[in-house]
Every structure is written in structure tokens, then in C-alpha cells.
N, C-alpha and C positions, 0 to 999 in steps of 0.2 A: 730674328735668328737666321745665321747662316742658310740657305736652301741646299748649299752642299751636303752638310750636317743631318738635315731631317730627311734628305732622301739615304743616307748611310742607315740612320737609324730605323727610316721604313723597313731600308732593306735586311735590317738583320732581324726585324720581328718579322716579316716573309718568311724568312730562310726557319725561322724559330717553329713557326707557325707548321714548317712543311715538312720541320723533323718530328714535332710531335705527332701529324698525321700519319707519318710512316711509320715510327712507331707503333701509334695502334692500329694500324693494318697488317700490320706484322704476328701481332697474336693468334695466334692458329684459332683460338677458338671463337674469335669473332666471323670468321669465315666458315665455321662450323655451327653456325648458331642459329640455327632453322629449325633444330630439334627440340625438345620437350625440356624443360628444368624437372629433373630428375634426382633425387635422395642418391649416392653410391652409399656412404653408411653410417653409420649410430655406433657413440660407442655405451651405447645403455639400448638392452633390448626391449622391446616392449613386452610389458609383464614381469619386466627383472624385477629381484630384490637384492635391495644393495644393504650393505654393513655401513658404510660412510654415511655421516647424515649432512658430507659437504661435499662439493665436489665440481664437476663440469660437466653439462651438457653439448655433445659435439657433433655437427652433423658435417658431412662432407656431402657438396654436390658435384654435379659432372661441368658445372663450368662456375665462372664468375656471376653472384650473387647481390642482390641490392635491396632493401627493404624498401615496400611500394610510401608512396606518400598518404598522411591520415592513415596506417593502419597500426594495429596494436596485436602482441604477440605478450601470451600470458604465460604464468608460473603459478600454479594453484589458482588461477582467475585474475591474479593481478596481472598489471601489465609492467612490462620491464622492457629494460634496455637491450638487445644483444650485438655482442662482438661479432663484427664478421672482418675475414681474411680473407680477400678473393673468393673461394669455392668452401670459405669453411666459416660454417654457422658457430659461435661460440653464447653459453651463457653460464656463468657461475652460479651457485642455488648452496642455498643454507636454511634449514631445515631440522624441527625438532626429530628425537627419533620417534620411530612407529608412528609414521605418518605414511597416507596414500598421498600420490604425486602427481600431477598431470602439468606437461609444457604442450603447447599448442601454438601451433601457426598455422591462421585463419587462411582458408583459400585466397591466393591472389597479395598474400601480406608480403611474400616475398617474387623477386622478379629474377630475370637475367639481364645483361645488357642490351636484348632487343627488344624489350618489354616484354617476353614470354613469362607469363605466371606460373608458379608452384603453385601444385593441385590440394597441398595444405596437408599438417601431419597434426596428430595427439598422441602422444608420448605417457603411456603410464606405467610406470614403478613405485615402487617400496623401499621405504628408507625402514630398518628394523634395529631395533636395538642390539649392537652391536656388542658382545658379550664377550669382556676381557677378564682372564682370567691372571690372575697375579702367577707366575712360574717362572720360575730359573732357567739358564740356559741348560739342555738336557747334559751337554760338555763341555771341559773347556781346556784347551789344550796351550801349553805355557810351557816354553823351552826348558826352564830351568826348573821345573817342579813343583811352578806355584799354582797349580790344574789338578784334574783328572789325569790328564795325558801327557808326556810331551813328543807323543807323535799322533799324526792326523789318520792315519791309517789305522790304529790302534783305535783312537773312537768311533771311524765309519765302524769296525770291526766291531765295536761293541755295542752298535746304536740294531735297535730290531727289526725285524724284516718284514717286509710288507704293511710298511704305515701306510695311514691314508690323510696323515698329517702330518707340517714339519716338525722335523727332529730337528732342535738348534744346536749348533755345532759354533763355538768360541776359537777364535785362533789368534793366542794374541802374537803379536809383533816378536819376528824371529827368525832364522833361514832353517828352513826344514830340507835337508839332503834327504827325501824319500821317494818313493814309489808312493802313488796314490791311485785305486782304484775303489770304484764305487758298483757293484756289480749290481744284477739287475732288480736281484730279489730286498734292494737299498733305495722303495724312491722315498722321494720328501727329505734327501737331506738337505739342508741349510746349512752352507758354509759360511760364518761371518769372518771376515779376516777383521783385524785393525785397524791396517794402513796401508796399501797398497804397493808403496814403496819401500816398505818393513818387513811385509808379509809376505814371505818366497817362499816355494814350493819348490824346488830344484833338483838335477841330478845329472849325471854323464852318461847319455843314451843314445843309441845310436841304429839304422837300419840296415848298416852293412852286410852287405850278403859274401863277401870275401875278404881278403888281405889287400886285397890287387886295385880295387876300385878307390874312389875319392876318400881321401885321410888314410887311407892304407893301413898298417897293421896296426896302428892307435882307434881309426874305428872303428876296425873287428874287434879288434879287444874290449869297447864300450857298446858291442851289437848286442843287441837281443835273439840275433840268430845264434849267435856262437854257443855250442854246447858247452863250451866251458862257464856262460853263467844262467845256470839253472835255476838260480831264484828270478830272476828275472826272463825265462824265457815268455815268449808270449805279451811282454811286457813292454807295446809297441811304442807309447808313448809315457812321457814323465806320470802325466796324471792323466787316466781314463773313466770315462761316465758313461756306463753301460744301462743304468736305471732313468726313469721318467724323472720329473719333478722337480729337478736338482737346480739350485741356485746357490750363485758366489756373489762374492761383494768384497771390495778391498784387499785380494789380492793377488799378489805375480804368480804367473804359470811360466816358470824357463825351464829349458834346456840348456844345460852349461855348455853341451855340447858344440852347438849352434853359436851361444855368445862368443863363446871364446875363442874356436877357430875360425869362424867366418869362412867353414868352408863345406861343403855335401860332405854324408851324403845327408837322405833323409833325417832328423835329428826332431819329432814332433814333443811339442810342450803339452798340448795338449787333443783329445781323441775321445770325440762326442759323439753317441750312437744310439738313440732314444730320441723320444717326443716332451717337450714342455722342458727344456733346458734355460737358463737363462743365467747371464752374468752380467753384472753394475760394479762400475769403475776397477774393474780387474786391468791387469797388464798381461800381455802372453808375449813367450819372448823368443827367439830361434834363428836359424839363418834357412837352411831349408826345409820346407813343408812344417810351421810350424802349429796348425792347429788344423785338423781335420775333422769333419763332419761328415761320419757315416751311417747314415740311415739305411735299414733294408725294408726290404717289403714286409719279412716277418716281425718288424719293431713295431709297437705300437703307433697307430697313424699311418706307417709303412713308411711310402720315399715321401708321402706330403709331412712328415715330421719337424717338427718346429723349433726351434732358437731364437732366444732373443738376447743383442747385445747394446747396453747404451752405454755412452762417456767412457770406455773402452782404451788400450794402446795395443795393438795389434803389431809386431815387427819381426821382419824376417826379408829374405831377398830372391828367393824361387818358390814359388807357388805357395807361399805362406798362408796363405788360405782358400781349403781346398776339399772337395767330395760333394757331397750334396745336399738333400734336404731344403726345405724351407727359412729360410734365413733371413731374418730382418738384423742390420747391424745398424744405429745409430750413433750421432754425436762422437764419431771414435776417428782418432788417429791411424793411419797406417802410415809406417814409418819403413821405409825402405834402407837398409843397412847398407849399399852398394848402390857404386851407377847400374843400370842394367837392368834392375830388377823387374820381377814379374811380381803381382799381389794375388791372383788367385789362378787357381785352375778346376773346372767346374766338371762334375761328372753325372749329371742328372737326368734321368730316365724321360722317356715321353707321357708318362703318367704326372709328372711334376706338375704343380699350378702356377708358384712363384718364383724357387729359384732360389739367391743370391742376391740379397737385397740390401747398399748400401746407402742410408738415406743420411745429409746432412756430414757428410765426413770428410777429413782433411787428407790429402798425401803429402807427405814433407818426407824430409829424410835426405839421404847423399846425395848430391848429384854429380858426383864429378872425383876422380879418382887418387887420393894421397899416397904418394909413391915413398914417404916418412911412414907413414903408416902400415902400409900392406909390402914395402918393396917391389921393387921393378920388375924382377924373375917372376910376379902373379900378377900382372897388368893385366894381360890379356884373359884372366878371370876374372880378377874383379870387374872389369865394366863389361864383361858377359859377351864379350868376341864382338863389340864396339855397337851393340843394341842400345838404344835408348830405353829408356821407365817406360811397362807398359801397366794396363790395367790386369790383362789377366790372356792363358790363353784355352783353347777346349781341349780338356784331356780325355774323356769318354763320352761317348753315348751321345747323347742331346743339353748338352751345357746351357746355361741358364743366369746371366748374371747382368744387373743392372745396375747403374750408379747415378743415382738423382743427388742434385743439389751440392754437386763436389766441387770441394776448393784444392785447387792443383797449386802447392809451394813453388812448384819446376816445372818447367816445360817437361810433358812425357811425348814418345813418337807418336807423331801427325794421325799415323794407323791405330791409335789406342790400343791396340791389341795387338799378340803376333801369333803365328800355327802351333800344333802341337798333333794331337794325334785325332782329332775330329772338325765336324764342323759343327759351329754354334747353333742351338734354334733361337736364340735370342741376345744378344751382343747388344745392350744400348746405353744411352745416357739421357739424362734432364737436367739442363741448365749445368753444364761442367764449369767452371770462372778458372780463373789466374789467381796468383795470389793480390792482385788487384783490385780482383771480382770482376775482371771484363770476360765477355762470355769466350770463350776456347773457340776457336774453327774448327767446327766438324767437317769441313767440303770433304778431308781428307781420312777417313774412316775408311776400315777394314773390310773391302766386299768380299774379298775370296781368299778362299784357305785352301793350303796344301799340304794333304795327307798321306802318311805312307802307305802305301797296300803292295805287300809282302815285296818287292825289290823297286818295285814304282813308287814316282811320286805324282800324285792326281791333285789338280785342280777343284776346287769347286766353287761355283757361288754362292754367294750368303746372300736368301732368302728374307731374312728378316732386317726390322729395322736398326739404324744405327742411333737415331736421334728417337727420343719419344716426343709423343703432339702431350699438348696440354692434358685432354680429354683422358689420354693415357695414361698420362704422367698421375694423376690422382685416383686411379684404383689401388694405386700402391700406398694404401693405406693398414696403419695397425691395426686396427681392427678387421681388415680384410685378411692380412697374413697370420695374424698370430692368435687371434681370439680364438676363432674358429668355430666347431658346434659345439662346442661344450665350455666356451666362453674363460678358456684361462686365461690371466692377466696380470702378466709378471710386474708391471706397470707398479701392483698396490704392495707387492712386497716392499719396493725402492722408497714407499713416501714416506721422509722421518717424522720424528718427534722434532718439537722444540728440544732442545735444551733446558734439563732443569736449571730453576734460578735458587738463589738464596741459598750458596753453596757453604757452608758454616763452618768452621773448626774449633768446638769448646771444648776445652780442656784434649781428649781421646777422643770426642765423639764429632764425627762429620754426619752435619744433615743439610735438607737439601727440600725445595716444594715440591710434591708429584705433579706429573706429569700425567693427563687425562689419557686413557689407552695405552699409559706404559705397563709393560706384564715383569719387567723387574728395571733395575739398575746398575751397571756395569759401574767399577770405582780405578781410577788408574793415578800414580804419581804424575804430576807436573812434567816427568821427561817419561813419561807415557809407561810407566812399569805400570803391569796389572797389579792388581790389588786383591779383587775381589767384586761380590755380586751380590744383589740381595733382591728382596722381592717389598722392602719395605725404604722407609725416606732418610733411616741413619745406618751411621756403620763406624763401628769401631774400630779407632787404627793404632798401631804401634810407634808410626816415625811421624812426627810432629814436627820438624824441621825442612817438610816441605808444603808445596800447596799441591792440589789434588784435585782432578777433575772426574766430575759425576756423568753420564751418557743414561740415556733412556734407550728401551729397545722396543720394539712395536710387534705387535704378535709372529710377524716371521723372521725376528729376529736383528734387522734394518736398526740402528744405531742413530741416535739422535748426533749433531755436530760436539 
């Protein structure tokens, strides 16, 4: 062989050889790794009793994790297999009901990457017979009158005050022009929408405070200040949740206002102001400040109050998401309507634990300005007086907002962020990518902000970090943000049913096999017309000339495919 050849080839396993070393010398936490392997957290307490008799055992630790050689880690005594993810212990467990539990990992069974032993856990819970009750949805709201309702406000209105249980709430597929308010003395509702893209909540609103300012005399005229509309004063945003408890699913929260002009001022879809909030695959929709999160010290939980969003569309183009509280938002899109835009702007107090928490989420959306579209005479608004896409910027107090694991569709400016009227305590990111997935340059992050103070403009440093280390980066967990003491977990309202099978049409009568822990069955036309509900496996129909699909619901109301 060649000698030219096998010295090229040496050299490029050299070269091979000296990027994977540098690579893992890059990892923050291998240079942190002198310290203890340590539990950060469970998301099963010990002593819990759970209702599922399946599920996941999940432990997070503070670095990367390995199971030692020859040891064995059990589930009721057996020994099993577990998944692990870098710093995260996995093991699936199935399970009669009313059964006691123990998972146990033997001292030393698991390691770090510097051979540091774990000091070894045992894990016990209760799995209990999980008691489904066969019940109807408590409402159900259907545009054209084939419900209880066919306005949403009309059922909150008539569902009772101070449960300490869901009230399920049906909304099927329809554009609802209303006001929606859920006040305080309303928690536990359960909103189930349809479809997400069906299912609109809508209205023409607006926070103009004159004739003179942005939209001019068209959005004093849809303001909430204007004394001329009295049903609506007070009525800050499209739909507001002043009560604990409250969950949505499947469906839109817009402001027409926001969609259509693509122009300020304020126009919010929607205005969340309580503890234990959560929404799954909803869309919220607006151009500025379109979904606000106000917690006060007098809500329950106070400003550490809680939200939680997964699989989510978040859009809007100035501080579209914005206030404060506790916030975990997953798997969600935020979509920027314009170049220029800003996604959030944070107002949270020095008492705050977490913040603003986007884990796992995309930014997509415009980047770049059509002069077909918007005309030439609003250039120099639409792309926001020639700013670049930022993440967010501080608008009161001690702002709080982090974004792990972001996929960027567009180059945003180099500064991730830009001023406003404070300075941040916490401005960071974990692992930001490209739409690539190559990881973003931070060199060029945000250290100082300039603030107004009364005719001045002041400088300041930013103290805190821009980039999180590894170590960091995994206290930011669900279990750490949202469970809390008192262990809510919006997590088990989202898990479906299967789908029933064996969907029948004899002669009038549709049946269908139950579904284990369904508490009834939603019945809709083939082009998605509701039908009807029942708490048992058939149903009687009138139109025979279509086909028809049957959905399962799960005690908080969560709809099977």
C-alpha cells in the first residue's frame, strides 16, 4: 500500500481522535466533577399514592449518570433494566392495583463519569385502585344548539362555585365572538375544546387609552377604557382566568384585534392571574402583548404561582408574552408575526424562584419584511426601526426568563435581548441551536442595559449569567417548577385514552368496545359535527348516510384521538 496514503489516513484518525477529546473536555460538567452524585428530584414522592397502576419512575441527577458493572437495581425485588439519559434515571413499572411499591438502587449501583458512587435510594409508593366513575360532561357548548350552551361564558356562568373538582366543560368546534371570564370564586374548570384550529374564542379588543395613540380612533373605539363600552369595561383581555385550577385543551385564544391590524396598541388574547393554570395544544393569537401572566402576592401561592404550557402556538410581535409568575412552557412554538419582534417581557419580583421558563421550543415566524403585504408608508414599523428578533426584554422589577433547548428557525440579534425599563436578574440560555441544530454563539450576549431614570439614561451591568453550565441547566426541572408542596400535576389531566375500537353501525344503533377508565363517550359525524355523549357503549342516531366517530374521555375530561 501506498505510504502516502496510510500516513493521510493516520492523519485524519489523529485529527478524529483530538476532536472527540475536545469535545469532551468541553463539557462543563466534567470539570465540575469532584463533587458528590447527588438525587436533584423524583417525580414520585416517597410515601406518594398514585391512581395510575402504570407509569414512570424518573429521577434527575446533578450530572451525567452510568450504572456500575455487576450491580442490579430492583422493582418490588426484581431486578430490571433502567433507561438512562445523561442525568436522567428512567424505568417504566406496571403494576396490579392496590399494591405497595418499592424501586431501589443499591449503594454504589449507580456512578458518575469519575467513578463517584450514588449513596443509593428506596422509593416507596402506592398504587390504589383508581375509582372511575361513569359521568357526562357537566356541559357542553355547541354553536348551533345542539348543547346545553351555545356560549362559553354562559356555562362558566352556570357551572358552581367553589369546587374542589373538575367541572368538565365541552366546546365543540365553532368561532365563539365572546368575552370569557372565569372569576375567582370558579376553580376546577375544564375547558375541553375539539380542535384547536376549529375551536376560537375571539373578539375586537383593545387597551387604548385615547383616540391619538397607535390604531387611533378605531382602537379607542374597541378599548376597554372607553366609557362608551360598558359591558366590556374592565374587560382587559379577550378571555381572563382569575380562578386556580383551570385547564384548556384544543383550543384558540385570539384577539381579532392584534390578527388583523398587525398593529399596537395592547390587544391581549389572553390574562392569567392565579396558581395551578395549565394549557395543552391550545393556540393564543395577537400582535401586541398577547398573553399576560399576572400573579400578585394576594393570589394564591402569591408571585411563586404556577402555569403550565405544552405543545402550545404562542404568536404575537411585542412582548407577546409577558408579567410574571412561575412559568414552565414546553414543546410550543413561538411565532413572531413581523421582523423585529420581541417574545416576552418579564416583570418579576425578588421573591420569584423560577421565572419564565421555556424548555424545548421553536422560534419561527417572519423574518424579513413584504412591502406587498404591509406597504412601504409602515416599513419602518414593521421591522421595529431596523432591530433584529430578540428573545425578550426587562420591563419591571427583577425579570426572570430562561430558554433551554431552543431551536432558532432565524438568525435573532447576536444581543439575544434588548433594554426596556429594568435590568434583568436572570437573562440566560441552554444549548440555543440554528434551525440546523448547530449550537448559536453566545460570545455576543447582553451584558448591560439602559434604563430610563426620570430624564436620564443609566447604564448598568448585568450581573447574571447569559449562558447556563450543565449543573444549572437541570434544576430546571418539572417537577422542581410546577409540582411543588402540594404535588399538582397537570402532566395526568393530558394522558389520553386509547381510542375506542369496534366502532359499529346496525341498522340506528352505533356501538363501540369500552375503554378502561373512560367516564363517558363523546359521538361526532365523520366531518366532525357533534353528536352527542353517553356514559355507556351505544348510541342512537338519526343520519345513517355518514360514518361517525366515537372518542373516550378520561376523568378530567382529555379526549381520546
Amino acid at each position: 500500500m501506498n505510504t502516502k496514503y496510510i500516513y493521510k489516513i493516520s492523519s485524519y484518525l489523529f485529527l478524529c481522535m483530538l476532536v472527540l477529546v475536545a469535545f469532551a473536555c468541553k463539557d462543563d460538567d466534567n470539570s465540575e466533577d469532584t463533587g458528590a452524585l447527588a438525587l436533584v428530584s423524583s417525580n414520585i414522592a416517597e410515601g406518594a399514592t398514585l391512581e395510575d397502576n402504570s407509569g414512570y419512575i424518573e429521577l434527575t441527577f446533578n450530572k451525567k449518570v452510568r450504572q456500575a458493572p455487576n450491580t442490579s437495581i430492583t422493582f418490588n425485588g426484581n431486578g430490571i433494566r433502567i433507561i438512562i439519559l445523561n442525568n436522567v434515571v428512567r424505568h417504566k413499572y406496571s403494576t396490579s392495583d392496590n399494591t405497595d411499591c418499592t424501586f431501589k438502587i443499591p449503594a454504589g449501583a449507580l456512578l458518575d463519569y469519575s467513578g463517584n458512587p450514588y449513596e443509593g435510594l428506596t422509593l416507596n409508593f402506592k398504587v390504589m385502585e383508581e375509582e372511575v366513575t361513569p359521568k357526562l360532561f357537566d356541559a357542553i357548548v355547541e354553536p348551533n344548539g345542539n348543547g346545553d350552551y351555545t356560549s362559553i361564558q354562559a356555562a362558566i356562568d352556570a357551572a358552581p362555585s367553589n369546587r374542589t373538582e373538575p367541572y368538565l366543560i365541552f366546546v365543540a368546534k365553532g368561532t365563539y365572538e365572546e368575552f370569557v371570564n372565569v372569576p375567582k370564586i370558579k376553580p376546577f374548570i375544564h375547558l375541553i375544546g375539539q380542535d384547536k384550529e376549529n375551536t376560537i374564542i375571539t373578539r375586537m379588543l383593545t387597551s387604548a387609552s385615547n383616540a391619538t395613540g397607535d390604531g387611533g380612533e378605531e382602537a379607542w373605539q374597541y378599548s376597554w377604557r372607553n366609557e362608551a363600552n360598558q359591558s366590556e369595561r374592565f374587560q382587559e383581555a379577550v378571555t381572563m382566568i382569575y380562578a386556580t385550577d383551570f385547564y384548556a385543551e384544543n383550543i384558540s385564544f385570539e384577539n381579532k384585534w392584534g390578527i388583523e391590524k398587525l398593529i399596537g396598541p395592547m390587544a391581549e388574547a389572553m390574562y392569567t392571574a392565579n396558581d395551578r393554570i395549565a394549557f395543552n395544544n391550545c393556540k393564543f393569537r395577537s400582535f401586541q402583548d398577547t398573553w399576560q401572566t399576572k400573579v400578585q402576592s394576594s393570589a394564591d401561592n402569591g408571585v411563586n404561582a404556577r402555569h403550565y404550557a405544552t405543545d402550545c402556538w404562542i404568536e404575537g410581535a411585542v412582548d407577546y408574552f409577558y408579567g410574571n409568575g412561575n412559568v414552565l412552557i414546553e414543546n410550543t412554538t413561538l411565532y413572531n408575526v413581523r421582523y423585529g419582534s420581541v417574545i416576552t417581557a418579564a416583570n418579576h419580583t425578588e421573591e420569584t424562584k423560577w421565572g419564565y421558563v421555556f424548555n424545548n421550543c421553536t422560534v419561527d415566524g417572519i423574518n424579513k419584511v413584504d412591502p406587498e403585504k404591509y406597504g412601504t408608508e409602515s416599513l419602518d414599523y414593521i421591522i421595529g426601526k431596523g432591530t433584529a428578533q430578540t428573545l425578550g426584554r426587562p420591563w419591571q422589577n427583577s425579570p426572570i426568563t430562561v430558554f433551554l433547548n431552543t431551536k432558532l428557525k432565524f438568525d435573532i440579534d447576536p444581543a439575544g435581548w434588548r433594554d426596556m425599563g429594568a435590568v434583568p436578574a436572570l437573562y440566560a440560555e441552554y444549548n440555543t441551536t440554528d434551525k440546523k441544530g448547530k449550537a448559536v454563539d453566545m460570545s455576543n450576549r447582553k451584558t448591560q442595559y439602559t434604563v430610563k431614570e426620570g430624564t436620564n439614561e443609566v447604564t448598568y451591568d448585568y450581573t447574571g449569567k447569559t449562558e447556563l453550565s450543565y449543573s444549572e441547566y437541570i434544576r430546571y426541572t418539572y417537577e422542581n417548577i410546577i409540582n411543588g408542596a402540594d404535588g399538582w400535576n397537570p402532566k395526568k389531566f393530558m394522558e389520553k385514552l386509547q381510542a375506542p375500537e369496534n366502532v359499529i353501525l346496525s341498522n340506528t344503533t352505533l356501538s363501540w368496545d369500552a375503554r378502561y377508565k373512560a367516564i363517558c363517550y363523546l359521538i361526532f359525524k365523520e366531518d366532525g359535527t357533534f353528536v352527542g355523549q353517553t356514559t355507556g357503549t351505544s348510541f342512537e342516531i338519526s343520519d345513517t348516510n355518514t360514518g361517525y366517530v366515537v372518542k373516550a374521555a378520561n376523568k378530567y375530561g382529555t379526549l381520546s384521538e
